[in-house]
N, C-alpha and C positions, 0 to 999 in steps of 0.2 A: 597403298597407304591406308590405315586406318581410319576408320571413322574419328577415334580419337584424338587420332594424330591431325587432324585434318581441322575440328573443331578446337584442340591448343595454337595451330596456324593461325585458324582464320581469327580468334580472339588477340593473340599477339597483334597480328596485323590491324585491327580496328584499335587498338589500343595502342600503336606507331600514329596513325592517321590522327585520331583523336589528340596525344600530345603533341605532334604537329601543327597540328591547325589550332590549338590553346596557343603553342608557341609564336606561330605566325600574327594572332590576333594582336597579342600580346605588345607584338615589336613592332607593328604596325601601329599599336593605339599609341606607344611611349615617343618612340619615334618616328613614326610615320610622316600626317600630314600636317598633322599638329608643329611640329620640324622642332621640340625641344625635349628633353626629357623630364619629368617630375620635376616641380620646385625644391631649392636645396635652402637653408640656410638663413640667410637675409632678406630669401626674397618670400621664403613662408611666411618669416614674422611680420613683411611689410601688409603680402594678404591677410593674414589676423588681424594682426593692427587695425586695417581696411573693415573685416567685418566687425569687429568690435563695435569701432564706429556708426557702421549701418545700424547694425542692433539698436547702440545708443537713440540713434535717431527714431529707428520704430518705436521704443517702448515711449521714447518723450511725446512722438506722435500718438498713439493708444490713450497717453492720459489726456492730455489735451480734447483729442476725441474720441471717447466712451461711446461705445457701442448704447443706440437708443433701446430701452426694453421694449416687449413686446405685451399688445394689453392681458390682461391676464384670462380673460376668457377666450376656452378654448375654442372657439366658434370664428373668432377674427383672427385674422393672421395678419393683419395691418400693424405697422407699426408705431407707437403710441407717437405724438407730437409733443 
């Protein structure tokens, strides 16, 4: 056999192995131990929904509580009271 022939083998070959193992990852993370596959439908929009929400509440939290400045000389790193 070829050198040639030998390096278009061994390249096929790694390139079975490698979409193998993407494929095995794959069906393993969808449905593996997880035990469901991706969210479909009613139950994405119920997650938005959900974080929308969250957000709502961080950004109301944020204004309520502003971040303290800090004093302006670059020598203190303490933060102003």
């Amino acid at each position: 056999m070829s050198s040639f022939v030998s390096v278009v083998l061994l390249v096929l070959l790694l390139t079975l192995i490698g979409s193998g193992a993407l494929l095995f990852v794959t069906l393993k993370y969808y449905w593996g131990e997880r035990g469901k596959p991706p969210a479909t439908g009613e139950e994405r929009r119920r997650q938005h929904e959900e974080e929308l929400k969250l957000r709502a509440r961080q950004i109301e939290h944020a204004l309520q509580n502003p971040p303290r400045p800090r004093d302006p000389s670059f020598w203190n790193n303490r933060k102003v009271r």
